[in-house]
N, CA, C and O of each residue as an XYZ file, in Angstrom:
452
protein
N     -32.139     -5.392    -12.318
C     -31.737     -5.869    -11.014
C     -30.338     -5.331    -10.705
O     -29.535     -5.728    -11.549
N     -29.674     -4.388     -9.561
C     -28.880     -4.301     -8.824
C     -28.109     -5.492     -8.449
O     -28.481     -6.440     -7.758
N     -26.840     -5.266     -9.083
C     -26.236     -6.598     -7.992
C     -24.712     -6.027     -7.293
O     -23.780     -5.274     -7.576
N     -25.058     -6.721     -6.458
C     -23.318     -6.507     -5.267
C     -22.397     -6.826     -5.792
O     -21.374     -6.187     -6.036
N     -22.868     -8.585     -6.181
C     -21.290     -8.854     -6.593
C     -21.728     -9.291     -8.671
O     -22.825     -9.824     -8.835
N     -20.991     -9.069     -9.791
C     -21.561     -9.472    -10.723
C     -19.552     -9.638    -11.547
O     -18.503     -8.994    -11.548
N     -20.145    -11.009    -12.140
C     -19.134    -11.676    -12.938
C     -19.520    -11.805    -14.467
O     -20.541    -12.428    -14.758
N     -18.871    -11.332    -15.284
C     -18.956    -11.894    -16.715
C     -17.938    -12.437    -17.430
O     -16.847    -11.911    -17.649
N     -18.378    -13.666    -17.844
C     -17.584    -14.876    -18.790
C     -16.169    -14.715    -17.711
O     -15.153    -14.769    -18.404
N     -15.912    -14.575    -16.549
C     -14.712    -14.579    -15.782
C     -13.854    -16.342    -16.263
O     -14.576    -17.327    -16.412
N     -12.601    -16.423    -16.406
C     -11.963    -17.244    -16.935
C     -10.424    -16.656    -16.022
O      -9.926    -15.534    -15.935
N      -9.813    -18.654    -15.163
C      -8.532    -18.506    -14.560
C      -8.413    -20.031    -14.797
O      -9.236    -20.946    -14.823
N      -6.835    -19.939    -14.989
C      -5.975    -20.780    -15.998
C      -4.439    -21.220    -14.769
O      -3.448    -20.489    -14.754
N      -4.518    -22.149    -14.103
C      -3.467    -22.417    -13.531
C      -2.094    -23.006    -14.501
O      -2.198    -23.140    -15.721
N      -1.200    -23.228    -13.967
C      -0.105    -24.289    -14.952
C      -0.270    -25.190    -15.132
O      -0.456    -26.227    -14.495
N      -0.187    -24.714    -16.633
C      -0.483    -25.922    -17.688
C      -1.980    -25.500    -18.577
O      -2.429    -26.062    -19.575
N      -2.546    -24.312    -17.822
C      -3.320    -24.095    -18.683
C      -4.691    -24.836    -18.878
O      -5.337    -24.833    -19.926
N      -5.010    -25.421    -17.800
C      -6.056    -26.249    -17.637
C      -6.779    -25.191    -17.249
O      -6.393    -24.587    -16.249
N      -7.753    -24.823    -17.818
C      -9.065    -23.574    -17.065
C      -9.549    -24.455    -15.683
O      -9.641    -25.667    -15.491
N      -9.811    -23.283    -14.822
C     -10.270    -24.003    -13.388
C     -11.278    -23.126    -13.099
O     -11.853    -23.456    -12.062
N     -11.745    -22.082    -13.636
C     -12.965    -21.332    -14.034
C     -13.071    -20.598    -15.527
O     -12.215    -20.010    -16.188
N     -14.016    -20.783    -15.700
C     -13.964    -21.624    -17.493
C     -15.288    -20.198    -18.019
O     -16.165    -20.763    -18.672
N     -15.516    -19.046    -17.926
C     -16.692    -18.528    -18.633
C     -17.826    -18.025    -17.088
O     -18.941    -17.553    -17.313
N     -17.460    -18.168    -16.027
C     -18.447    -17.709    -14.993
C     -19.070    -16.244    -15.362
O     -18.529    -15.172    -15.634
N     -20.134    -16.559    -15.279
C     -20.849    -15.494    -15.199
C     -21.888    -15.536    -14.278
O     -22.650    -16.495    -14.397
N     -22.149    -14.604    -13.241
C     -22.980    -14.542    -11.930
C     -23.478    -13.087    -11.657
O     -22.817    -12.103    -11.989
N     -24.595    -13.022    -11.079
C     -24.642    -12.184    -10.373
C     -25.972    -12.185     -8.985
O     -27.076    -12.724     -9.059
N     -25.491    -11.529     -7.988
C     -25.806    -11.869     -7.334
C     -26.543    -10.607     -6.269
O     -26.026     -9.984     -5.341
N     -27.740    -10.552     -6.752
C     -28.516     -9.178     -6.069
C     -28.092     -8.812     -4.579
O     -27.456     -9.621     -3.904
N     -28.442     -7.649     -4.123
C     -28.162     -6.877     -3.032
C     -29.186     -7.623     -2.214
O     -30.201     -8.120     -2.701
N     -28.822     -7.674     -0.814
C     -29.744     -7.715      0.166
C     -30.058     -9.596      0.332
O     -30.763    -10.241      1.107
N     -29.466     -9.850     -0.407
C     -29.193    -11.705     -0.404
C     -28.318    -12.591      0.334
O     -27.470    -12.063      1.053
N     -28.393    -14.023      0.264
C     -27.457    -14.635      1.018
C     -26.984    -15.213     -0.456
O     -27.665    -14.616     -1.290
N     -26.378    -15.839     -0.896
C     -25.356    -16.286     -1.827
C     -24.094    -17.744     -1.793
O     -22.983    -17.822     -1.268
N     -24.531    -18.279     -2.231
C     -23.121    -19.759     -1.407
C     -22.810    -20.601     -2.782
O     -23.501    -21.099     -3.671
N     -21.543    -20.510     -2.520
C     -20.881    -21.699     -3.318
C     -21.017    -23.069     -2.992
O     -20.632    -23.562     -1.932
N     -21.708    -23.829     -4.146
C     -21.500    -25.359     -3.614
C     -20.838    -26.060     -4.659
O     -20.840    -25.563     -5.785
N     -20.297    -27.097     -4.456
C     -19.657    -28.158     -4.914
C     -18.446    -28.919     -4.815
O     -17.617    -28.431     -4.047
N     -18.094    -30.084     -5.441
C     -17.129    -30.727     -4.729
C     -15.465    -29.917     -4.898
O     -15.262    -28.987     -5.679
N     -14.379    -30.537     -3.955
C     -12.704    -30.166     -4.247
C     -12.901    -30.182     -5.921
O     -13.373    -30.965     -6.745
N     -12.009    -28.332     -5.942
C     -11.891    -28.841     -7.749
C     -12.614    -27.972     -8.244
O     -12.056    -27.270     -9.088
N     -13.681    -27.755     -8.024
C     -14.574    -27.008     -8.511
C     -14.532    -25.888     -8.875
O     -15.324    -25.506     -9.736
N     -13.518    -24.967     -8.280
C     -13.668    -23.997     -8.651
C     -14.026    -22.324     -7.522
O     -13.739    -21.159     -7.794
N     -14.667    -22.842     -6.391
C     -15.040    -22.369     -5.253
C     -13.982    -21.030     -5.305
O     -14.048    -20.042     -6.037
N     -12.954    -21.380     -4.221
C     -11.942    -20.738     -3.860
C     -11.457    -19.787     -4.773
O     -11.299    -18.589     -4.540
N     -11.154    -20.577     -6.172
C     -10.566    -19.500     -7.179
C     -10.983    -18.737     -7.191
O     -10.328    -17.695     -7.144
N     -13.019    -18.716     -7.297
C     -13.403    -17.545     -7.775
C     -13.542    -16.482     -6.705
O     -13.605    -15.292     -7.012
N     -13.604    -17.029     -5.080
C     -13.380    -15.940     -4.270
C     -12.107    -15.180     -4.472
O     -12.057    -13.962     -4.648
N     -11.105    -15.974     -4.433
C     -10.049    -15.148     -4.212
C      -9.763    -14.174     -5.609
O      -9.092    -13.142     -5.653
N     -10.607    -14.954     -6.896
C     -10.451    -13.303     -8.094
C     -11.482    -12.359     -7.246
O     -11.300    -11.144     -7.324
N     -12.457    -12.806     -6.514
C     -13.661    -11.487     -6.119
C     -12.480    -10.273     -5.425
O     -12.254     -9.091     -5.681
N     -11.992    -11.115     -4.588
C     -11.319    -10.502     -3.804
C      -9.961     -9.696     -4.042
O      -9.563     -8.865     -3.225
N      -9.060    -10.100     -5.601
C      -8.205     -9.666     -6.173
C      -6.852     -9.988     -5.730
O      -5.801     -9.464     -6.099
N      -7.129    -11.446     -4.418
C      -5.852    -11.760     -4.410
C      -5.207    -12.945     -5.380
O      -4.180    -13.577     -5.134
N      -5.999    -13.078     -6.453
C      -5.374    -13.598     -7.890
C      -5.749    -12.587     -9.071
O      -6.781    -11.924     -9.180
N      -4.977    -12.625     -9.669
C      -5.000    -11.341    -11.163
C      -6.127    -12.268    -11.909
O      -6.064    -13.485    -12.085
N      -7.354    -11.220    -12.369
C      -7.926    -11.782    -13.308
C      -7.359    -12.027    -14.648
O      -6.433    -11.292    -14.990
N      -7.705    -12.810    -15.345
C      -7.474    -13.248    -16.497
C      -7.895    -12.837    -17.742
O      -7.356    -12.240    -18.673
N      -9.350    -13.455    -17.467
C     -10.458    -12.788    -18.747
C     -11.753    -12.297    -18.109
O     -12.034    -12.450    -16.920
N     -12.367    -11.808    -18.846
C     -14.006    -11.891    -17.941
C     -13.719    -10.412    -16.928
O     -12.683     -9.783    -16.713
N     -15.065    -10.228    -16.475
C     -15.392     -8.755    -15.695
C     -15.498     -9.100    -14.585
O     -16.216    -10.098    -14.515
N     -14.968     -8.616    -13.225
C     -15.787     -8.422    -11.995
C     -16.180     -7.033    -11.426
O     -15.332     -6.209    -11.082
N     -17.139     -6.883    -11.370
C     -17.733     -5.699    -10.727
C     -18.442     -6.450     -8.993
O     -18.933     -7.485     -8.542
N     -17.951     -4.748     -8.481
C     -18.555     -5.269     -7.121
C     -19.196     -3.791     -6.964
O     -18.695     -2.728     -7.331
N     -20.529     -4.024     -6.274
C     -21.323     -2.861     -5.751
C     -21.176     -1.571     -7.018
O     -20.906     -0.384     -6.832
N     -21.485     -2.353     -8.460
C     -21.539     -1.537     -9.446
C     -20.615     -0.836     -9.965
O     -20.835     -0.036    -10.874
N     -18.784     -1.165     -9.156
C     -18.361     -0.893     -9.678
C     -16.968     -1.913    -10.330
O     -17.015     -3.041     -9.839
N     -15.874     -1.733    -11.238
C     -14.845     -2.462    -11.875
C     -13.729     -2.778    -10.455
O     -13.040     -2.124     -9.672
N     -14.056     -4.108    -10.713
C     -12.560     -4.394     -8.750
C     -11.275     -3.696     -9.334
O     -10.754     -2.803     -8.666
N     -10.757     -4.045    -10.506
C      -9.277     -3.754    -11.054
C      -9.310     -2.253    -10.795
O      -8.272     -1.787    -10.326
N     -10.135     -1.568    -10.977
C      -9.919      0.035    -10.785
C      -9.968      0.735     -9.314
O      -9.380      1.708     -8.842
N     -10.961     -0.221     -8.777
C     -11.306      0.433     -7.767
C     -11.053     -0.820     -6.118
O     -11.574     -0.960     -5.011
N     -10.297     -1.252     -6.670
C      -9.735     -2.508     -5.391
C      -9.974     -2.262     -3.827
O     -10.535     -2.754     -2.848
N      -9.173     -1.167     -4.235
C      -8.548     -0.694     -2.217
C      -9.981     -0.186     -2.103
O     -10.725     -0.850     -1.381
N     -10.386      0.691     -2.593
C     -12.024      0.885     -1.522
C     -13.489      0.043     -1.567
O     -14.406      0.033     -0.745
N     -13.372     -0.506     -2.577
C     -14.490     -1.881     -2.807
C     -14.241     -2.843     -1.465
O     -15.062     -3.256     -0.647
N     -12.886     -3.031     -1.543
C     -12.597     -4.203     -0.247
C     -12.803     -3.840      1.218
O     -12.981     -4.702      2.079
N     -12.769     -2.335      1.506
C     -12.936     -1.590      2.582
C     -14.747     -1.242      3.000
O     -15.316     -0.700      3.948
N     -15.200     -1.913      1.675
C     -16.874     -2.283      2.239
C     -17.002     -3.949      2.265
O     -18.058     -4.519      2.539
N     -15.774     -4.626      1.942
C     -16.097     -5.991      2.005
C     -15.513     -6.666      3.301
O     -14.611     -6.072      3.892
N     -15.869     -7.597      3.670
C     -15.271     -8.652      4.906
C     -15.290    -10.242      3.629
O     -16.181    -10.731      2.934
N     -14.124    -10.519      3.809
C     -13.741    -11.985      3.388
C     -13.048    -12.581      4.268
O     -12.126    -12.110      4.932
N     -13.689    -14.139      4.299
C     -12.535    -15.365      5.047
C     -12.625    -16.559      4.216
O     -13.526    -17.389      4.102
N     -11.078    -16.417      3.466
C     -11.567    -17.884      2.488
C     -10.930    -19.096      3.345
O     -10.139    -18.853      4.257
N     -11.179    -19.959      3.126
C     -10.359    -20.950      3.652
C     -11.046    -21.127      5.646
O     -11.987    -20.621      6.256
N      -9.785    -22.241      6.067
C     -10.457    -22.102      7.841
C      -9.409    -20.722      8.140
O      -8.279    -20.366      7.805
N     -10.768    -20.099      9.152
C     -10.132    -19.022      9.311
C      -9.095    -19.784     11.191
O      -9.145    -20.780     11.913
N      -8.262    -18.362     11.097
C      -6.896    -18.603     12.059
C      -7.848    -18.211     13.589
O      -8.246    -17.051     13.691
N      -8.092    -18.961     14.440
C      -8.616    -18.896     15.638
C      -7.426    -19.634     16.739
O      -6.415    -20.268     16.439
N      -8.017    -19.256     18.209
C      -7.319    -19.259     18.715
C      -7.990    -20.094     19.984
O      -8.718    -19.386     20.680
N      -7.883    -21.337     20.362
C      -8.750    -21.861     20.675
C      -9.073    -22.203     22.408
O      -9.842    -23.003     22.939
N      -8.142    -21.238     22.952
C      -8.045    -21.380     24.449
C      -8.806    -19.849     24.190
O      -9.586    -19.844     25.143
N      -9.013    -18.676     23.531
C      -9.565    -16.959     24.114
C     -11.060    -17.673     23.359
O     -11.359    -18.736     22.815
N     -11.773    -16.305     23.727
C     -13.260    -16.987     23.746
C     -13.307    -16.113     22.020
O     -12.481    -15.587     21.274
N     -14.773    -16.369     22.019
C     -14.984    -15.837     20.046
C     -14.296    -14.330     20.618
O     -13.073    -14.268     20.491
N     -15.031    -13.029     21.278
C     -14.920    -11.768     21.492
C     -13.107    -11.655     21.458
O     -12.572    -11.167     20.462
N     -12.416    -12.063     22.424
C     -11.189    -12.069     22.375
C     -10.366    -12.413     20.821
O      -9.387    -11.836     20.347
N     -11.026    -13.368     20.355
C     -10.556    -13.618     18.898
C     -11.037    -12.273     18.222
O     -10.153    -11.469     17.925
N     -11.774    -12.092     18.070
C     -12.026    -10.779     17.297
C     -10.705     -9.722     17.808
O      -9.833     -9.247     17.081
N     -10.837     -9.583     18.920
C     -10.068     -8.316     19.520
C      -8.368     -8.676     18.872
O      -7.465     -7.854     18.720
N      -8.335     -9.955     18.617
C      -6.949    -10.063     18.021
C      -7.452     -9.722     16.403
O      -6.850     -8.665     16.215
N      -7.934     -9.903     15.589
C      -8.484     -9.575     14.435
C      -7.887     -7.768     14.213
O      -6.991     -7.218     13.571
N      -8.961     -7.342     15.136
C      -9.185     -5.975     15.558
C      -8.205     -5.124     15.519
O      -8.036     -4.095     14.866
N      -7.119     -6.069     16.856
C      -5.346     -5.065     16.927
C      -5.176     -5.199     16.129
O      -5.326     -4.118     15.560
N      -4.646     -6.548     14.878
C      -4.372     -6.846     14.003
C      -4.381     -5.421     12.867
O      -3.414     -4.679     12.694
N      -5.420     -5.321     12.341
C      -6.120     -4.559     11.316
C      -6.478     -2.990     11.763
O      -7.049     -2.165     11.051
N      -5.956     -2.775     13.232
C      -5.885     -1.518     13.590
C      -7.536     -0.809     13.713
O      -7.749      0.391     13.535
N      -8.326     -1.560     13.964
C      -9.809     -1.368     13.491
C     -10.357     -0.925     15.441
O      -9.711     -1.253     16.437
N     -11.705     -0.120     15.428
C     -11.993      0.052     16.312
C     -13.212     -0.845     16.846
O     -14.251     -1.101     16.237
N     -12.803     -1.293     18.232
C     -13.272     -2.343     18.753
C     -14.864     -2.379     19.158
O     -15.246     -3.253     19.937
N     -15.889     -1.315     18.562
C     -16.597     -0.857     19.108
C     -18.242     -2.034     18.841
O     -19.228     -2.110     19.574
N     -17.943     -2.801     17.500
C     -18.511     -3.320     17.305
C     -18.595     -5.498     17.921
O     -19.287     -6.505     17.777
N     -17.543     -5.085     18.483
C     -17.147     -6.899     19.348
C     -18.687     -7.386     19.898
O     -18.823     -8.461     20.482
């Protein structure tokens, strides 16, 4: 099986050293939908934001689209779209206009709004 996103024994350790992802291992085939569930605490967030590499992994592998994130960061992420957390909207412009601020933002071409 092909997978997009794939984790082994991944392990992150806040202060004090309490593991807050403890051994994850996932993977998660191409062409799927995929969702984190469970309660505050869990673990959710951390592990997006190692997918994503805005926390240093620790222990454990992430590969994305077959290949190592640590090596290959900047262009893995340039096939990815992430929003962790509530994303920043703007609640008087309509969705399209929010994008178009996205858009200037990130210097991206508007062709797809």
């Amino acid at each position: 099986m092909q997978c997009c996103v794939e984790t082994r024994e991944l392990q992150h350790s806040f202060a004090g050293n309490q593991p807050v992802i403890d051994q994850v291992s996932l993977q998660v085939p191409y062409h799927s939908i995929y969702a984190f569930l469970g309660p505050n605490g869990a673990g959710k967030t951390t592990t997006l934001r190692l997918l994503t590499g805005l926390l240093p992994r620790q222990g454990g592998e992430i590969n994305l689209f077959g290949k190592a994130l640590d090596k290959n960061r900047a262009s893995l992420l340039r096939q990815t779209g992430t929003m962790i957390e509530s994303p920043s909207i703007y609640g008087h412009l309509s969705a399209a206009d929010n994008l178009q601020v996205w858009y200037s933002y990130f210097r991206c071409r508007d062709y797809r709004i």
